[in-house]
Structures are given as structure tokens and as C-alpha cells.
N, C-alpha and C positions, 0 to 999 in steps of 0.2 A: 504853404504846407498842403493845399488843396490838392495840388497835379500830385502830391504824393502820399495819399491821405492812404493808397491801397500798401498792405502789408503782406509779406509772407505768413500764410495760416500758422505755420509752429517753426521752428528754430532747425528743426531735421527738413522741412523744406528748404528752409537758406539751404543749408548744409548741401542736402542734393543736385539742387542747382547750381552752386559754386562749384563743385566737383562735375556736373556734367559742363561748366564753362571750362576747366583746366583739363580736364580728362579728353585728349582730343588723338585724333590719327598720331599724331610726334610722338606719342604717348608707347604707340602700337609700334608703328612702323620706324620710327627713328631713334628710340633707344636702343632695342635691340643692337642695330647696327653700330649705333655710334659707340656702346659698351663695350661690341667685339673688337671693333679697330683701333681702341685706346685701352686695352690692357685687363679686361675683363674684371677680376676682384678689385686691382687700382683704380680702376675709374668709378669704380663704386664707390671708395673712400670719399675722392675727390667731392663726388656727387652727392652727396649726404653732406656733406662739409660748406657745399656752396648753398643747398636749401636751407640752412641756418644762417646762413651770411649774406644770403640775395633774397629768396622767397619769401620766408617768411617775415622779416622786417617791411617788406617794400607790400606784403597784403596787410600786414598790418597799418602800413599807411592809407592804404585803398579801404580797407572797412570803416576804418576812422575819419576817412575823406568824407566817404557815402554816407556813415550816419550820423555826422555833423550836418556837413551842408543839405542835403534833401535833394541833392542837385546830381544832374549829369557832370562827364569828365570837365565840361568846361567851366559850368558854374561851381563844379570842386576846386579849384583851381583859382576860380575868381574869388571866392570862399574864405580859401586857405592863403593865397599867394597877393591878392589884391588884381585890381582889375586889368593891371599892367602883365599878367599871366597867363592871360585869356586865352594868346596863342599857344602855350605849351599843353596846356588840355586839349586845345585846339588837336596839336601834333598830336596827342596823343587818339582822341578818336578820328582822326586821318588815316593811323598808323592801323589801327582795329579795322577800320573799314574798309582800307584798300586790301587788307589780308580777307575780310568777310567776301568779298566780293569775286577772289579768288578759290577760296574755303569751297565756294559752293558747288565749284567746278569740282574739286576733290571728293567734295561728299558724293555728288552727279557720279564718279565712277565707284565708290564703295556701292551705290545703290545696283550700280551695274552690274559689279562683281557679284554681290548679292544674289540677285536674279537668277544669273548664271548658275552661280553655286546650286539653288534650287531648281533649277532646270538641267542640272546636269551638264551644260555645257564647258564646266571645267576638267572634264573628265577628259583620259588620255593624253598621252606624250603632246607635250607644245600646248595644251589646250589656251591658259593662261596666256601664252606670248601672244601666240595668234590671236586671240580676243584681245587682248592690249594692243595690238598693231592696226588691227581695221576698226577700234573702235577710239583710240585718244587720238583728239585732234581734228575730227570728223566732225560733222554738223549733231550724229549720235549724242557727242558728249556735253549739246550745247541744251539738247531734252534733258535727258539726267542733270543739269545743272537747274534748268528751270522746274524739275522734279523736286528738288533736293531743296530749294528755294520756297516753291511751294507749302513741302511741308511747311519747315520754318515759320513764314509767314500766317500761318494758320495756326500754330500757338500763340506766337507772339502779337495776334490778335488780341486775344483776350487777357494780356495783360499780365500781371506778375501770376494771379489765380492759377491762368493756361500753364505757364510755363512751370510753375510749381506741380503742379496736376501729373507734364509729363514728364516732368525729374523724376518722382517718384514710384514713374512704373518703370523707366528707362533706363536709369541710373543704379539701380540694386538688381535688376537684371544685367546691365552690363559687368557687375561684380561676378555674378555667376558664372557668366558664359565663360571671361576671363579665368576666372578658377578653375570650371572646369576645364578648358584647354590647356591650362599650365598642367593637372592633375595626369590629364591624359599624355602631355608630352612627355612628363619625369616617369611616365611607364612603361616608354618605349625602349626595348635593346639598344644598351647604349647610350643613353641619353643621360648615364652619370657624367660621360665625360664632359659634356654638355654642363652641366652642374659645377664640376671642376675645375671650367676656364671660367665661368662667371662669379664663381665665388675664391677663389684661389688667388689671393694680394700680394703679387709681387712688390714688393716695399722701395726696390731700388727703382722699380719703373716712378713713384711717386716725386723723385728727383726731375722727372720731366715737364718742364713748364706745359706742352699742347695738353696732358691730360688734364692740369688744374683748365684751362682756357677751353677745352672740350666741356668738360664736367659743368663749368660754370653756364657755360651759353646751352647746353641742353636744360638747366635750371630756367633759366631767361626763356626758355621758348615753350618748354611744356610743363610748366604750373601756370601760366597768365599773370604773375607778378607782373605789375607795371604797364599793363596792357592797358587800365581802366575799365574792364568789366566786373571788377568787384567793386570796384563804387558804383558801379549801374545797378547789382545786385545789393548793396549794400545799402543805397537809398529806402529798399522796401524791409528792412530788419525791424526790428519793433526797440523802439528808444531802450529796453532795458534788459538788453542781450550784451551778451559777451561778444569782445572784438579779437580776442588775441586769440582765444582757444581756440575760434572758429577758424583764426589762419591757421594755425597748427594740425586741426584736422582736415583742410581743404589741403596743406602743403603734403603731410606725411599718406593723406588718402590718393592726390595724384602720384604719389609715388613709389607706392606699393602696386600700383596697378601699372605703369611702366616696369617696375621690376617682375612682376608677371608675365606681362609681354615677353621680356629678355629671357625668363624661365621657357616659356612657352616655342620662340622661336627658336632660342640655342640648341637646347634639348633636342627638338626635333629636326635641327641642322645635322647634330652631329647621330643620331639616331641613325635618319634616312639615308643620308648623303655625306657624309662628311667631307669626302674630296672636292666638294664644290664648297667649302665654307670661303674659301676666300674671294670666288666667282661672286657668291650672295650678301656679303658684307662690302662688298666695292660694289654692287650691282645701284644703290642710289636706293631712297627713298619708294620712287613709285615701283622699279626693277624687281625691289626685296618682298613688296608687297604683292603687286599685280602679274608678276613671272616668275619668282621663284618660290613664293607659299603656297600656290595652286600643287607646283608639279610636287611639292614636298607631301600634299595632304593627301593626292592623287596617290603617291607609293604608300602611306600607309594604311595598316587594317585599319576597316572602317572610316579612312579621309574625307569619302566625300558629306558624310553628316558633320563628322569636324571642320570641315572646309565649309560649309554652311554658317554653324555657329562663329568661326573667327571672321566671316564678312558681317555676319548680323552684328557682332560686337565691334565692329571697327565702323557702320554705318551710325550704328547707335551711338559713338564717342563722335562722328563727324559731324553729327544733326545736333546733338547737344551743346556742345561747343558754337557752331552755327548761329544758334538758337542764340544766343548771347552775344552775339557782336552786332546782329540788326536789333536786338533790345538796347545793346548801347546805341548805336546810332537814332534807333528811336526815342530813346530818352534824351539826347542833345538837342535833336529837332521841336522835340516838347521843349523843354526849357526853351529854344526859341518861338517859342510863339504858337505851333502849330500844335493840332488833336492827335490822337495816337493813332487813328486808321488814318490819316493821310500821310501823316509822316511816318507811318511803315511802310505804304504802299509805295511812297515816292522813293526812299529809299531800294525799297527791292529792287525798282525798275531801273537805277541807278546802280546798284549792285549787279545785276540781272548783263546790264550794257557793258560795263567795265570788265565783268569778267571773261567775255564774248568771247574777247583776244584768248585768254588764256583757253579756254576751251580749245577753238581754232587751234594753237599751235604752239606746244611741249615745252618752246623756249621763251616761250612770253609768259607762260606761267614759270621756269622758273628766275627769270627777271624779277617779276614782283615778286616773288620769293622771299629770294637775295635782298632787295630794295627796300620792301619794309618789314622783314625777320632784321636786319641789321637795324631799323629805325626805332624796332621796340627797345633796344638797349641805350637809346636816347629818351627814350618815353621813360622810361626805370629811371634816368639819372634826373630827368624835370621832375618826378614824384619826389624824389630825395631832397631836391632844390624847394619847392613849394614848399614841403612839410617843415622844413627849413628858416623857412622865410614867415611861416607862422610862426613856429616854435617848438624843436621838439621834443623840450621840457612840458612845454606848455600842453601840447597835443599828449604825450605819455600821463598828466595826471588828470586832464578834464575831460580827455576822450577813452582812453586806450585803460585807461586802469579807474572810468566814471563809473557811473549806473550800469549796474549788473553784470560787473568784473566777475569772471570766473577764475580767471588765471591772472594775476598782479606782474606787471613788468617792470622790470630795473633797468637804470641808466643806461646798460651794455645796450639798448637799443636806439638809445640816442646817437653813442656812438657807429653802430655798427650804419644808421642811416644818413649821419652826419659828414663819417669820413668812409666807412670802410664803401657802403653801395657805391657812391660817387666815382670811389678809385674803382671797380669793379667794372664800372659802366663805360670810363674813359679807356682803360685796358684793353675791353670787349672791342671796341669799336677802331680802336686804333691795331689792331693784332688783325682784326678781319681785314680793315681796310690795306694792310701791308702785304697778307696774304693775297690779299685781289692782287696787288701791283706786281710781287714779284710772279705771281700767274703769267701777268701780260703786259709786263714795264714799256712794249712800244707802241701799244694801243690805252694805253691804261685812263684816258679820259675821253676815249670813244662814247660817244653818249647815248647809241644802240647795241653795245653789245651785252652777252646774259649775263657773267660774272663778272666783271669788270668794278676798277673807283669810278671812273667816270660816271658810268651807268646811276650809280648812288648817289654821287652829289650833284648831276644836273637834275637828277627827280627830287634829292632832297632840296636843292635850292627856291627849284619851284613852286613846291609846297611851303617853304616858307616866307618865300617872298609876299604869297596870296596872304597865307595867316598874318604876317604881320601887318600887313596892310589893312587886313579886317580886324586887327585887335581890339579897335575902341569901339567898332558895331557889335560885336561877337561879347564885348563885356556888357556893353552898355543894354542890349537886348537883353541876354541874360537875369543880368539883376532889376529891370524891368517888369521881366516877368515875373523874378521870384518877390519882387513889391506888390502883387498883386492879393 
């Protein structure tokens, strides 16, 4: 209990910082879009329907992980699962890291954008593309990575305290900006219709399997269920805190602030521009964000102070988030053996190298993407199995509904983590992977291309070839340490 003796100051710090670890860019830039092109009020149903039947069960496995064991992803794991499970936590802070180490490349250009935004340089026709053209992929974006990095590292220095310190200035201001941008867009001409296609539920499109499988995998990707950063968070809770309530408000708080985002973006889709709604919803992730939200904020009264505040708030969700995947990495390193300034340093630089590629060059970031976005839905289904493999009768009345229960859970979440996540998680993964094949059924095990199966399971194989091979060191280290 020693390496984990330090606690979050009050219960609204967890709270901030579990929300600045789910509250991330996918939040910003990927609902939006993926709202628009699966049916706008339908895939809202769908979406609300899979955070009760993925998220919040599988963080409630994650707080109860972290404040049982004391332990990072893998000593949760070895904790709950016995030491023959070492690699699945294993996988799971693999899966966290090789995304962190990407991540940082992404934050690297919100910082950019930012910049800009404040210097004016997103101002005029093309501003945005043009700046997105000479500067992704360039040596430019390998500074902003190691910028973005930087910061990071300079909270999570100082330990749960830092990190709590900066959720709570960063995190209720990112409320703000967000509100106010949503407030500003529903009061642009126009921008009911906006309102209209997001909130307006076509009942027969819900007959479509891609929306329930869209809806679900945006749940998997932008709350952090199953990631294992809420057990790295959840190690510092104080023994007589509630576990469930807190998922409930870290699930339904990421998700009010994505549907903001969808408020924010539609609205002023259909406001500005509407004839390019369909150019800006097929434009892709970075597209949506880095070329076509400039020139959108650009047309309207007053854009460039709004174009300001929606980089400052999309920087603010990519460093907090950030900020969380080198604290888990650093917390597994500690559980093996090492002190916290060197095993964040070492990591950074490691993070720092890995993500090199992706900076360099547009297709190697969205490789690992693809690579380990599809692995966290393996990560979700080893959480289910673990929790499992305890007990999760056992885990619902000594952990989940023990010492300082605010909210009491019933059986419905044995099952819903027993049978429903599991099927959820095998669905996820077998539906992408099919989707990969019929993309490119003659290359479909090419092992360098960006979308591809191949692509996935010769990285996935590798990765577990390693883990497995380290399982008995990786346990045995472990509970080692925590005998100490």
C-alpha cells in the first residue's frame, strides 16, 4: 500500500480527472460526424442505449479493479484474474500506450491549431487546408508532439496531487468553452435545422444493424471503458467512496459533452454552409476538424474569437486525456519495480520515439489508429473475463455495493458483464474485421497496409506473442512488488 498511499484530495477531484481521461478529441471531432452519417436522432437512441450496456458496466469494473487491488492495469488483473492474466492487463496497457504515444501527435496539432487560431493565421478562404497541408507530416508536427508531451509530463510529475491540481482548472473550463460554443452556434440563422436532423428519430432507420454497431463502437472509443485508465485513476480514490455513482457521472458527463460538440458542429454546418454538409461529414476525423471548422468559423460574425475558444477546448480535452494514458503507463512501470520520475521519463521517450512515425506521415498515424482503436474492444472483453474469473456476484457485493455505496447495484450487472459486454465486444471486432476484408478481400493480409485485417492481426499477433511469453515475469514481478 505504500507506492499507493497518495490519494485524490476530494471525490470532485477523482470526478474531474476521470472526465478529463474520457473527455478527449473523439468526443469533439468524431461524434459529430459519426451522428451525422448514421441518422442523427437514431443514432442518438442507439447511443445512450449502448452507454448503459458497455460504459457504464465495464467502468464499473475499472473502479472496482483500481480500488481493490491498489494496483496498475496488470497487477488489476493479476488481483482479480490470478497471475495466469498478467498478459491481458498486460494487453490492455499495450493497447492505452501505443494509442498515448500517438495521442500526443494529435494533441501536437490542436496545439497548433490553437496558435494559429490566436495569431490569426486561420483567417481567410483555404486558411485551415493550407495550414494543414504544410504543416501534418512535416518535421513541424514532430515539435507540437514533443510540445504536447512536454506538457503532460510536467503534471504527471507530480503525481496524482499535479494531475488533480490540473483537472480542476482545465476540466470546468472545458465545460464552459464547450457551452458556450454550443450556445453561440443554436444562435446562428439557421441553425434550427441543425437541431432538427440531430434531434429528429427516425424509428425505421433503428431497424439498421450499422447504427446499433456505429452507436456502440463510438461508446467503446470516447468514454475510456475498458481502456484501463480508470483503474490507474481509481487506485488513488479513498477506500470509502462510491464506485457506481462515479461511473454514472464520468459516463453520462462524457457524454453530454459530445452531444454538445454534435450541437455545436451541426448547428453551425447547417447555419454557414449547408451545401457542404455532406463534403464535411465524409471529410474524416482530422478533415472535419483541421479544414473544415476553421473555414466554417471564418464565415461567421465574430468566428475568429469562436475559432479560438473551440481549439482551446479541443487542446484542453487532448492534454487531459493524454495526461492519463502516460499516468497509466507510469503506474504499471511503478508496480514493476521502478520510481515515478524515471518511469515517466522513460516512457515519454518511448512514447515520444513511437509516435515519430505517425507525426512523419498521415498513414502511419491512421494505422495505429485502426490497430489499436479495434484492440481496445479486446481490452473491454478481457475486463469482462477477469471480472469473471473473480466473481461477479462476488465483486458486486464486497466491492461495487462495499464501503461508501452511494448508489446499490443489482444483479442486471452481473449479467449485463457476464453475457451482454462479452457478446458486444466479439460483434465489435468481428463486424470491423469483416468490414476491413470486404474493403480489400485481395490484399486483406497485407501486413503494411492502413486499413486492412492483415494490418491488425500481424501487430496483434506480435504483441501477444511478447506478452505471453512475459506472463510469468510480468505476474511474478508484480506481486513482488506489491509484497513489499
Amino acid at each position: 500500500m505504500s507506492r499507493s498511499a497518495e490519494l485524490f484530495g476530494s471525490r470532485w477531484g477523482l470526478v474531474l480527472a476521470t472526465l478529463g481521461m474520457a473527455v478527449g478529441t473523439g468526443n469533439i471531432w468524431r461524434f459529430p460526424r459519426i451522428a451525422a452519417t448514421n441518422g442523427g436522432g437514431s443514432f442518438l437512441v442507439a447511443w445512450v442505449v449502448f452507454l448503459l450496456l458497455w460504459s457504464v458496466p465495464l467502468m464499473i469494473v475499472e473502479f472496482s479493479f483500481g480500488k481493490r487491488a491498489r494496483k496498475g492495469v496488470i497487477g488489476a488483473f493479476v488481483a482479480h484474474g490470478g497471475p495466469g492474466m498478467a498478459w491481458m492487463g498486460a494487453w490492455a496497457a499495450l493497447c492505452a500506450s501505443a494509442i498515448g504515444a500517438y495521442y500526443a501527435v494529435v494533441s501536437g496539432w490542436c496545439l497548433r491549431y490553437l496558435a494559429a487560431a490566436v495569431t490569426g493565421g486561420l483567417r481567410g478562404e483555404g486558411a485551415g487546408e493550407a495550414l494543414w497541408r504544410s504543416f501534418n507530416s512535416t518535421p513541424a508536427a514532430m515539435i507540437t508532439q514533443v510540445l504536447a508531451l512536454g506538457i503532460c509530463v510536467s503534471v504527471v510529475w507530480f503525481g496524482v496531487r499535479g494531475i488533480e491540481r490540473v483537472a480542476k482548472v482545465l476540466i470546468p473550463t472545458l465545460f464552459v468553452l464547450v457551452v458556450v460554443l454550443a450556445l453561440r452556434a443554436v444562435t446562428l440563422p439557421g441553425a434550427v435545422k441543425g437541431l432538427e436532423f440531430l434531434f429528429t428519430i427516425d424509428w425505421q432507420l433503428l431497424a439498421e444493424p450499422t447504427i446499433w454497431l456505429q452507436a456502440l463502437t463510438q461508446n467503446a472509443w470516447d468514454t475510456g471503458a475498458g481502456w484501463g485508465l480508470i483503474v490507474t485513476y481509481a487506485i488513488y480514490m479513498r477506500m470509502r467512496e462510491d464506485v457506481s455513482l462515479n461511473a454514472f457521472l464520468i459516463g453520462f458527463g462524457n457524454n453530454s459533452v459530445s452531444l454538445l460538440a454534435g450541437i455545436m458542429v451541426l448547428c453551425t454546418v447547417f447555419a454557414i454552409n449547408p451545401q457542404a454538409q455532406s463534403e464535411i461529414v465524409g471529410a474524416g476525423n482530422e478533415g472535419l476538424t483541421f479544414i473544415w471548422m476553421p473555414a466554417l468559423f471564418d464565415a461567421m460574425p465574430g468566428g475568429g474569437f469562436f475559432m479560438v475558444l473551440f481549439f482551446l477546448a479541443l487542446s484542453f480535452a487532448a492534454i487531459t486525456s493524454l495526461i492519463s494514458m502516460l499516468e497509466l503507463a507510469t503506474r504499471v512501470l511503478i508496480d514493476l519495480g521502478l520510481r515515478r520520475k524515471p518511469a515517466l521519463l522513460g516512457f515519454a521517450a518511448v512514447a515520444l520515439l513511437a509516435g515519430v512515425p505517425s507525426a512523419l506521415k498521415l498513414e502511419v498515424f491512421q494505422n495505429q489508429d485502426w490497430v489499436w482503436g479495434v484492440g481496445l474492444m479486446v481490452s473491454g472483453l478481457f475486463f469482462a473475463i477477469a471480472a469473471a474469473r473473480y466473481g461477479l456476484e462476488r465483486l458486486r457485493t464486497e466491492v461495487v455495493n462495499g464501503d461508501g455505496c452511494d448508489l446499490p447495484i443489482g444483479r442486471w450487472w452481473v449479467v449485463l458483464v457476464g453475457i451482454v459486454v462479452p457478446i458486444e465486444a466479439v460483434v465489435l471486432i468481428v463486424w470491423w474485421l469483416v468490414a476491413a476484408y470486404r474493403d480489400d478481400p485481395a490484399n486483406w493480409l497485407a501486413p503494411f497496409d492502413t486499413y486492412n485485417v492483415g494490418t491488425v492481426l500481424w501487430q496483434w499477433a506480435a504483441a501477444l506473442l511478447v506478452l505471453g511469453l512475459a506472463n510469468r515475469w510480468l505476474a511474478r514481478r508484480t506481486l513482488k512488488e506489491a509484497g513489499r
